[in-house]
TILO-508270 format. One record per residue (C-alpha): x, y, z; residue in three letters. Coordinates in Angstrom, 3 decimals, decimal comma. Layout:
BEGIN
       east      north         up   residuo
          X          Y          Z       Ala
...
***
This chain:
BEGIN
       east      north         up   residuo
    113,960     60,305    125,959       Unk
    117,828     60,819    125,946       Unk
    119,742     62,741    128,598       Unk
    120,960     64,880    126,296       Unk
    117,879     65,987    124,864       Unk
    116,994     67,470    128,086       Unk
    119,757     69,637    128,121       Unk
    120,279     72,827    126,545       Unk
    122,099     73,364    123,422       Unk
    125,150     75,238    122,880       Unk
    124,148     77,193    126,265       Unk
    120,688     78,231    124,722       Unk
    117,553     77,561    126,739       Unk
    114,755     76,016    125,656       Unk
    111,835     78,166    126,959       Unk
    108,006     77,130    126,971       Unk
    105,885     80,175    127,676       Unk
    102,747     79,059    129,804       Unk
    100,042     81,640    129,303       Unk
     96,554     82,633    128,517       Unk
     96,121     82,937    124,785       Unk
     93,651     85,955    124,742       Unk
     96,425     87,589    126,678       Unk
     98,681     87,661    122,812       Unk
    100,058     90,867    123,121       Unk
    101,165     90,651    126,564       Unk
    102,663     87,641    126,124       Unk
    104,590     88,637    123,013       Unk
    106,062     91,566    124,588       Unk
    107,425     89,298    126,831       Unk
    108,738     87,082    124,503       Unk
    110,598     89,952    123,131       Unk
    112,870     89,786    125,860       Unk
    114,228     87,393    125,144       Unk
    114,682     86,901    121,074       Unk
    118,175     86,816    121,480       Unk
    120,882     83,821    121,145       Unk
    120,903     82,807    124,686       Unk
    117,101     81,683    124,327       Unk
    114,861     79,947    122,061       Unk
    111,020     80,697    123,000       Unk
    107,981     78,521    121,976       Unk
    104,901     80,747    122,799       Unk
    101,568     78,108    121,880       Unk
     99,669     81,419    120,719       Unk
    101,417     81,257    117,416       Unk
    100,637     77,668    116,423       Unk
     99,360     77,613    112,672       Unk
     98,445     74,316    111,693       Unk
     98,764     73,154    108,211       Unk
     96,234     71,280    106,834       Unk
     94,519     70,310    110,193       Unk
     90,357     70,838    110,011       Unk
     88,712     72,479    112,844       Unk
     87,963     69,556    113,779       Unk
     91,385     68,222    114,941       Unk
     92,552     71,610    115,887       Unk
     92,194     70,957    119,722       Unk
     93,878     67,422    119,165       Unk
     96,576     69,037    117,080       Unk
     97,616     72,100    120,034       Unk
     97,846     69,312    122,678       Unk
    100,184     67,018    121,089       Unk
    102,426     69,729    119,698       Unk
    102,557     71,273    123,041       Unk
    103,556     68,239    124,145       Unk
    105,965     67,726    121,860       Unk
    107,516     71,683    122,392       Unk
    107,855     70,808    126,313       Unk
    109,179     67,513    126,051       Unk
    111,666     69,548    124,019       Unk
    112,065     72,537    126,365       Unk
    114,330     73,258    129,282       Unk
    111,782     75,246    131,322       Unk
    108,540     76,811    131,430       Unk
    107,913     80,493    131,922       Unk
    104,576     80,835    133,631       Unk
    102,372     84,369    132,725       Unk
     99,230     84,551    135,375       Unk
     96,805     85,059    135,106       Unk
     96,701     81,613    133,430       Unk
     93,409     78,814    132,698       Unk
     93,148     75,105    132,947       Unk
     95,366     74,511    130,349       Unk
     98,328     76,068    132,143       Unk
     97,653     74,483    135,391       Unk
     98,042     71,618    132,946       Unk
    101,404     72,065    131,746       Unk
    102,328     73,114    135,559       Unk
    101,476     69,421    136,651       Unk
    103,224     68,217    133,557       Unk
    106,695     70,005    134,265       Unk
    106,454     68,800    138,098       Unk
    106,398     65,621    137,186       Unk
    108,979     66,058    134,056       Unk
    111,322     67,289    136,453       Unk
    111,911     70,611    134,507       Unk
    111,660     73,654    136,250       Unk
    109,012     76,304    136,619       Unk
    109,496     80,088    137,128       Unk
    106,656     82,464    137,298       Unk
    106,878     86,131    136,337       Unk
    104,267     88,437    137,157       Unk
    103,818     92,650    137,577       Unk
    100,685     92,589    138,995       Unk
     98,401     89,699    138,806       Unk
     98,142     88,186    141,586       Unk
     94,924     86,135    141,613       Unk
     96,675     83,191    141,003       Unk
     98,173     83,228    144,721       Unk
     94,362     81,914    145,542       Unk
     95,866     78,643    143,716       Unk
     97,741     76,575    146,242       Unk
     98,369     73,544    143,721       Unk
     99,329     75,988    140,750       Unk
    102,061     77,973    143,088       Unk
    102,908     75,295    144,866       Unk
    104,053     73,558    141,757       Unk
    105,845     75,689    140,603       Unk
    109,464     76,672    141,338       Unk
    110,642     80,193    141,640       Unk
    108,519     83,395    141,240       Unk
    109,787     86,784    139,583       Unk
    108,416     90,462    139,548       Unk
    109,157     93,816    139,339       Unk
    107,454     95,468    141,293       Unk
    108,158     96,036    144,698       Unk
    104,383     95,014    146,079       Unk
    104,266     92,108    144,524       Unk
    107,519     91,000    145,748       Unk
    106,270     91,979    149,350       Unk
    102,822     89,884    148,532       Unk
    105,437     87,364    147,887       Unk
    107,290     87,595    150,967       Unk
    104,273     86,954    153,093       Unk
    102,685     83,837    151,060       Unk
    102,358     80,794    152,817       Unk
    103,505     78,857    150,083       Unk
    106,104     80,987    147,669       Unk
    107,788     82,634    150,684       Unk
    109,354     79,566    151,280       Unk
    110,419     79,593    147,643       Unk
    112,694     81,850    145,512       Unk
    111,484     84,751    145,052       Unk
    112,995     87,755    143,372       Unk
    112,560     91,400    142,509       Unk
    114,181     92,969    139,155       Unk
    114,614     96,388    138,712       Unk
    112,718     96,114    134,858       Unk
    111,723     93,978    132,565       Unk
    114,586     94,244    130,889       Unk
    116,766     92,190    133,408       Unk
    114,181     89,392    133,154       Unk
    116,288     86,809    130,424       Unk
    119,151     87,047    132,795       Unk
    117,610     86,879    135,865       Unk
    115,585     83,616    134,090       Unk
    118,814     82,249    132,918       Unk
    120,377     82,592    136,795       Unk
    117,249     80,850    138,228       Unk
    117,091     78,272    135,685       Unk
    121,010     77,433    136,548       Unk
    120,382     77,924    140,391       Unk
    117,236     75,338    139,886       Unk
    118,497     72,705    137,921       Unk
    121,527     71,958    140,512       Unk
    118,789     70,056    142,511       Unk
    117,107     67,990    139,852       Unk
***
């Protein structure tokens, strides 16, 4: 792959969203956040194969998701989250590309040392998860940061991202 297909294009990021499927509408609002120039968003969930029978379906998903984070700039991660995020996880540690969590209230994925560990910076907005934060073994000694709403969540993504990708 090219250098400059890593990078994003005319200052719009290239965002794969990393999240449980059966959690659609959750996951959509929080795409909405960011339908705006600055970002492009790939959210799996809406993946409607043409012409693909049931029986390729699985092979189909994998190898376009591969395709959409080769492609991407970073992932945004939405626990509670399955095997197949913890998949993508290991994939953007190793691609180099950054990871940055956001998450109200769902903490269960702090029992996941391998998952958190991998990943890069963690967002919330709510002040007792950002204190749950503070006292992790693992992501207090990562960036961690509290927004006021969910509304500040694109920019705050965007000044992570930038923050991030000075050390790649």
């Amino acid at each position: 792959m090219e250098e400059r297909d890593l990078k994003p294009t005319y200052n719009t990021l290239r965002l794969y969203l990393s999240a449980p499927i059966r959690s659609s509408e959750y996951n959509q609002k929080i795409c909405n956040y960011f339908n705006n120039r600055d970002f492009s968003v790939f959210l799996p969930q809406t993946m409607t194969p043409k012409r693909v029978s049931d029986e390729y379906f699985p092979y189909h998903v994998y190898t376009n998701c591969i395709k959409e984070m080769e492609k991407s700039d970073l992932c945004l991660l939405l626990p509670p989250y399955g095997n197949d995020c913890a998949f993508e996880i290991g994939w953007y540690r190793k691609a180099e590309k950054p990871v940055i969590v956001y998450v109200a209230d769902r903490i269960s994925f702090l029992r996941d040392w391998m998952v958190k560990g991998g990943c890069d910076a963690f967002i919330t907005d709510s002040p007792t998860t950002f204190q749950v934060f503070r006292e992790d073994p693992i992501i207090g000694n990562k960036p961690h940061y509290l927004i006021a709403s969910l509304n500040e969540l694109p920019y705050k993504v965007r000044e992570v991202y930038e923050i991030l990708t000075k050390k790649y």
